[in-house]
C-alpha positions, 0 to 999 in steps of 0.5 A: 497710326500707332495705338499703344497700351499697357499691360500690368501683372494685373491684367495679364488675363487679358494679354492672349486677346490683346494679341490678335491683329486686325487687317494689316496692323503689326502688333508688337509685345514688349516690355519696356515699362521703365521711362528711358525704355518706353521713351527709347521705344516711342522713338523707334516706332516714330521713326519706323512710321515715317519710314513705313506710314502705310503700316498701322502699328499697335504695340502691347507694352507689359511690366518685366515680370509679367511679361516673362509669365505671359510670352509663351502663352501669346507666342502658342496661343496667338501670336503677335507678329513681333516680341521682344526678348533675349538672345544667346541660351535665354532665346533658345527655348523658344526656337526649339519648340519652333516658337521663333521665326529664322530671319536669316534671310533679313540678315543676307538681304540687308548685310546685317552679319558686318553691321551687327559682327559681334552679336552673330554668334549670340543670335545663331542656332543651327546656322541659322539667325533668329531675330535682331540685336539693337541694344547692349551694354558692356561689362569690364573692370573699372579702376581707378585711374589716380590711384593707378598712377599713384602706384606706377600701375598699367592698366593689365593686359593679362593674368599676370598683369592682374596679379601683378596689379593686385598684390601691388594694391594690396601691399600699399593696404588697400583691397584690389577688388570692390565687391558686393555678393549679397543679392549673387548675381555679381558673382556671375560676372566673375565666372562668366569673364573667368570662365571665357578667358580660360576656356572661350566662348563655346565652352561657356554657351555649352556649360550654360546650356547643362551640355558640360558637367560641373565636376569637369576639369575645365571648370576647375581650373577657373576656380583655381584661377579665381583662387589666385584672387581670392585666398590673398584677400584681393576682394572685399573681405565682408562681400557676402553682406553687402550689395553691389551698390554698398561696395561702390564707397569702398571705390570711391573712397579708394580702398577697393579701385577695381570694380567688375561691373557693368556700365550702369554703376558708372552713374553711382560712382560720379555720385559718390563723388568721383570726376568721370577722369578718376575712373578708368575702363579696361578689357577683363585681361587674357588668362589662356593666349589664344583665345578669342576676347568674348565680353559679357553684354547682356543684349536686347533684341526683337523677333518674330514668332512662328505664328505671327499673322503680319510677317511681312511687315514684321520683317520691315519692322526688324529690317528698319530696327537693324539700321544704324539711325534707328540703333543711334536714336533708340540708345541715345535715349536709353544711354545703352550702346548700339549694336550696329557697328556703324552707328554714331559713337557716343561722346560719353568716354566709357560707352565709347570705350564700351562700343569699341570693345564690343564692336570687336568682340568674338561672341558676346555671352548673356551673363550667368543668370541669363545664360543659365536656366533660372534655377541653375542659376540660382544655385550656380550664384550661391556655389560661386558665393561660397566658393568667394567665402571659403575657396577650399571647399571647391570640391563639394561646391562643384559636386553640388552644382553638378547634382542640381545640372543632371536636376535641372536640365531634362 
């Protein structure tokens, strides 16, 4: 039997009771309110119950924002026996304040650390595992693949290829980049790409976690790279006034055709217009050889709290969430990739793309306002911003940035 019910903002005053068990039931907090998460999530828990029917299930599902307010308290006052959250930095409160349980035996015991290779490090503090990946998606640079070959340009490979590639679109009059800042978040994806092919994944991780000033060098030399983008004009002049979904036009239209961007604004631009054989994917290309290709893909996962009273059935729950069947099902519905590297691939051609890339990636980061703690955030957008309006004032934006690090991380 699963038994189902939902949680709204509202009713979040009722959410500490929900969690308490009765005999042999595996209670499970999430938060897939949304139609293809909810579906995507009915459908796992089908499959788990054919494969367990002896575990009776009941599954508490609250709306985002009240979740993220609610999850302390029902992980410290009563536990469910498992919740879904993030990994990388956004899970690492919780297992510092030894919140979470180490599932690093479920990882042995099943040969997740092959199957679910590019999510390792993600998922890993202290040596140790602590939960289970299922779903992600991919970030890169979509281009417009007509346009490429009306200009005689190959998709780069490296920093010199970009450039190359940019100052080729920008002399036949069009804007290289497409790109939306108003909201801020897409800034985050520049510095994050940036931020890894110049410095690689363990610096990233350490800058988000507040272990690295901003004033350091290493972090100016990304935005003397991001300069070499942005004082020629090779983004979008008026970005800072527009969403990302406004600069979408601007592709389609094919005065701006490379877009950074995640794998969901494909659907805006076959909206617009466009056939799915006009755009183009491609890794963001190398900066400093040698280092080890990480991509952002901001990744779901599941884990089991500390005080959770069924871990036993909870550890078959994570157990049959790692598989590939369960990752196949659970993404066909979300139209999101598995993470489990033997999981069906998709025929759509950029989530095949996608699934190749990050079947084989190094690490995978979070993205900025995950990785970072909220406020920094917030901050750190607003730097990256202004440094994308006016790049000489670098300086007093990364002193800025710095002041709000020795603030926010205490």
């Amino acid at each position: 039997m699963i038994s189902y019910k939902a949680v709204t903002g509202l009713a979040l005053g009722y959410a500490l009771t929900m969690s308490a068990a009765f005999a042999g039931e595996l209670v499970i907090n999430s938060d897939q309110s949304d139609p293809a998460p909810k579906k995507a999530m009915e459908t796992l828990l089908e499959g788990f119950k054919a494969a367990h029917p002896d575990v009776t299930v009941k599954w508490n599902n609250f709306d985002h924002e009240g979740y993220k307010s609610a999850i302390r308290n029902f992980l410290t006052a009563d536990a469910p026996d498992v919740v879904a959250w993030y990994s990388g930095n956004r899970m690492a409160p919780f297992v510092k304040a030894g919140l979470f349980e180490d599932v690093t035996d479920l990882w042995t015991e099943n040969k997740l650390d092959d199957q679910l290779k590019s999510a390792v490090k993600s998922m890993e503090i202290d040596g140790k595992k602590w939960g289970i990946p299922y779903s992600y998606y991919q970030w890169g640079i979509y281009y417009r693949k007509d346009i490429f070959a009306e200009q005689g340009i190959t998709p780069p490979k490296n920093w010199a290829e970009l450039v190359a590639a940019c100052e080729k679109i920008k002399a036949a009059g069009m804007t290289p980049f497409a790109i939306g800042t108003k909201a801020l978040w897409p800034t985050g994806g520049w510095f994050d790409y940036l931020n890894l092919r110049v410095n690689g994944y363990e610096f990233h991780m350490d800058l988000t976690a507040g272990k690295v000033p901003y004033t350091d060098p290493k972090v100016k030399a990304v935005f003397e790279k991001w300069a070499e983008l942005v004082k020629p004009g090779y983004f979008l002049e008026n970005h800072a006034a527009i969403d990302w979904q406004d600069a979408i036009p601007q592709f389609v239209q094919g005065k701006a055709p490379m877009y950074l961007m995640g794998n969901f604004a494909v659907a805006a631009m076959v909206d617009g217009g466009l056939k799915a054989d006009q755009i183009g994917f491609l890794q963001f290309p190398e900066i400093t050889a040698g280092i080890p290709m990480a991509e952002d893909a901001p990744t779901e996962s599941f884990h089991i709290p500390s005080g959770a009273k069924n871990k036993e059935d909870a550890r078959k729950f994570l157990a049959y969430l790692a598989t590939p069947e369960a990752q196949t099902k659970m993404n066909e519905v979300l139209g999101q990739l598995p993470v489990n590297n033997q999981s069906a691939k998709s025929e759509d051609p950029f989530l095949k793309a996608g699934f190749e890339m990050l079947a084989n990636a190094y690490a995978l980061a979070q993205f900025y306002d995950r990785d970072a703690p909220a406020e920094m955030a917030k901050v750190g957008m607003e730097g990256f911003q202004q440094f994308m309006v006016k790049p000489d004032n670098v300086d007093a934006i990364l002193e800025r940035l710095e002041k709000a690090r020795g603030r926010i991380y205490k």
